[in-house]
Phi, psi and omega in degrees: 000185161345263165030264173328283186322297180339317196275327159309314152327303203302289181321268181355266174320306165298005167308275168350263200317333179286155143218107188322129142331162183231161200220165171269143179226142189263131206261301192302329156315274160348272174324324175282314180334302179301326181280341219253026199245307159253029181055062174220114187300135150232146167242127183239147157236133198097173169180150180217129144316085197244188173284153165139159189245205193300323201314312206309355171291260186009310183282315176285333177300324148285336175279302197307313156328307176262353177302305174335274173291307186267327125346295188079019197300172153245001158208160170236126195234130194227123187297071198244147203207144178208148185220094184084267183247343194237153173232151184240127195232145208258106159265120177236148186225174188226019182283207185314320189086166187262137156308173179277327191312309188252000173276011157254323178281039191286353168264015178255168199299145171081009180254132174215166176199171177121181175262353180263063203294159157273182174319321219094338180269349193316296186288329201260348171301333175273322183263047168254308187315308170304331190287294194274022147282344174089015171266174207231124192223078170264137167299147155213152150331181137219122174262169336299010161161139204123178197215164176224148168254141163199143220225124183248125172246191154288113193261169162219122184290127200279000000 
């Protein structure tokens, strides 16, 4: 309920605020983690070593979510591809796609749309989070319908 959210805010955010060391993490871990935590098939290719503390559980766990609930997606596919220092890693869904209406400013605080609205902190708590990993988080189309998140980190080659 209500509840439950409030305290997920809360946690999220001191998510934020902490700063953490950032440490190396395995992107293909996480993501399986995640998935397996909200029951939902993903198929991931790749895997890469980034930067990043505990929030990046948080951050797949909101794209994921939302491809789900507000999306509609029946499945999800996530990408990790890396090039030189940076890995770039692709949540792709195969739902409704985001209006045009609310994507730009779909990451700033308080926006929310669906019939499932949310808090609204969902998208701009990740891209505070990616940010402060020293990444980069941008929307695309996915085609013929659907949306891809992608999202650039810092890799650390092993």
């Amino acid at each position: 309920g209500g509840i439950d959210i409030i305290d997920r805010i809360r946690d999220l955010e001191s998510f934020i605020l902490k700063k953490e060391d950032l440490k190396m993490i395995s992107v293909k871990k996480i993501v399986e983690y995640v998935s397996s935590s909200i029951n939902f098939p993903v198929t991931i290719e790749g895997d890469a070593k980034v930067l990043a503390d505990e929030a990046l559980f948080s951050v797949f766990e909101n794209l994921m979510r939302n491809a789900i609930i507000h999306g509609k997606t029946d499945k999800i596919k996530v990408e990790i591809r890396s090039k030189g220092k940076i890995s770039e890693i692709k949540f792709i869904d195969y739902g409704k796609g985001l209006p045009e209406s609310i994507r730009n400013n779909l990451f700033e605080e308080g926006i929310s749309f669906g019939e499932n609205k949310g808090s609204g902190l969902g998208l701009f708590i990740v891209k505070r989070t990616i940010e402060r990993y020293g990444g980069k988080i941008k929307v695309e189309d996915n085609k013929p319908k659907g949306t891809i998140f992608v999202i650039k980190l810092k890799c650390v080659k092993e």
